[in-house]
C-alpha positions, 0 to 999 in steps of 0.5 A: 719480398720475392713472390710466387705468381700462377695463372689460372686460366683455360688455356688456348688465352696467349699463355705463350706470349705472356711467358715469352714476352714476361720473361724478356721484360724481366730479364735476369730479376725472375724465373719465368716459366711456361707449363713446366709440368704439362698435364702432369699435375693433374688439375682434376685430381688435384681438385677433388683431393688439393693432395698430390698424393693423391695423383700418382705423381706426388713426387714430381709435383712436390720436387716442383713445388721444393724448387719454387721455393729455392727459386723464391729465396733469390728472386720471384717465380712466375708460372703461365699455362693452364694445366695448373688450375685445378692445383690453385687452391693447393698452391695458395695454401703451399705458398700462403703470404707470397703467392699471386694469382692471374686470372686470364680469361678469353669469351668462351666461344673462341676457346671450345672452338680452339679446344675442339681444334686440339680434339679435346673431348673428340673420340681417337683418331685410331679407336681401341689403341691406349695411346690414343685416348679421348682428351677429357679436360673435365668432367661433371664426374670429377669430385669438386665440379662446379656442375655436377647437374651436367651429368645427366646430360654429358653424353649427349654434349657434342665436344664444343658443349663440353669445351663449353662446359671445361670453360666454365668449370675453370672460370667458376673456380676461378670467381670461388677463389677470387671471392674467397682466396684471401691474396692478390688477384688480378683478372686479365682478359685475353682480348687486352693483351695486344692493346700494349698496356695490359703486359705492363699492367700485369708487371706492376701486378706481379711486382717486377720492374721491365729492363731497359731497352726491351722491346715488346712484341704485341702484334702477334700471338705466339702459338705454336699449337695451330691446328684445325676442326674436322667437324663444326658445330652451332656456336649459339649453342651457348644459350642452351647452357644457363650456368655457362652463360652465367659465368660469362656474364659475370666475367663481363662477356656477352656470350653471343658476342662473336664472329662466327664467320671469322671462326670458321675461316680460322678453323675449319680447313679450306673454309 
């Protein structure tokens, strides 16, 4: 039976790689895409309403929807990329009896630090122009946040903390659905995936067969997104956030556990 595969993740966790190198493997047996909607599935809306009429783009998300299953007639469908986390609990009811889910994680740190690079949560570079707006990932604001406590405090959170705090809302929906989902799970974590058996770990997950003569490509991660921080904040600034460390250790990470030195060197320019 053919089957539909979406990742859940928080992105800046080597969904590029995973798509390029999946699809290379797979060849010809499966559909392998890589963000296909972008932003335009609206994760947070979906999760306060798992309803795409409620999103304003019904159609675009529902004629995606209609073409995984065409897709799902002749061959598997594998999805990677973070915009569609909010939508998982809604894809697991469209697609119930064939749908998979990768969890990919990475420890928070070096994703705030990455998103923070990307200015989520970071004021526009040109204030008072509607195409420069402020890229909220989430918010405690939102209807199903898994953190609501943090609106008493949000507009004092520098744009790390609130990177932190997109991390957890993701992960924490991820751990409600593992729990509670009822199909095949997988948790990957970013830092196996260049160790050369994690991709083949993930095929046999996935339930696709690698085509001969293909050779992987595990030394690098394929970004092409690289940018750098014009301000740096205190990682160990973590701590002061109790249910972000709390997720964390549930997902086997030690929130202290980092190199700031080399995430400086990484993101700040000239550094």
């Amino acid at each position: 039976m053919t089957t539909a595969t979406f990742f859940l993740s928080t992105g800046r966790c080597g969904t590029q790689w995973l798509a390029a190198n999946l699809q290379a493997a797979c060849g010809e047996t499966a559909v392998v895409e890589h963000e296909p909607l972008h932003d335009r599935y609206y994760p947070r809306l979906m999760l306060a309403s798992n309803d795409p009429e409620q999103t304003g783009n019904a159609a675009e998300i529902l004629a995606h929807c209609k073409k995984i299953e065409e897709i799902l007639k002749q061959k598997s469908y594998v999805e990677c990329g973070w915009p569609a986390w909010g939508v998982v609990p809604y894809l697991l009811r469209r697609f119930a009896g064939r749908i998979k889910i990768v969890h990919l994680v990475r420890h928070p740190v070096p994703v705030a630090c990455s998103w923070v690079s990307h200015r989520a949560f970071c004021p526009p570079l040109i204030p008072g122009m509607p195409y420069f707006k402020e890229k909220i990932l989430a918010s405690p604001f939102d209807e199903g946040t898994a953190f609501p406590q943090y609106r008493a405090i949000w507009e004092d959170m520098n744009p790390f903390e609130k990177s932190l705090f997109f991390w957890g809302e993701v992960n924490a929906l991820g751990l409600r659905l593992e729990e509670t989902g009822g199909v095949p799970w997988m948790r990957m974590r970013f830092e196996d995936l260049f160790k050369g058996v994690a991709l083949q770990e993930l095929m046999g997950f996935i339930g696709l067969a690698e085509q001969g003569g293909v050779a992987m490509e595990l030394e690098n991660a394929k970004d092409e997104f690289r940018y750098l921080c014009d301000s740096w904040w205190h990682p160990q600034d973590i701590q002061k956030y109790p249910e972000i460390v709390e997720v964390a250790t549930r997902l086997g990470y030690d929130p202290q556990d980092f190199d700031e030195e080399k995430l400086r060197k990484r993101y700040l320019p000239a550094y």
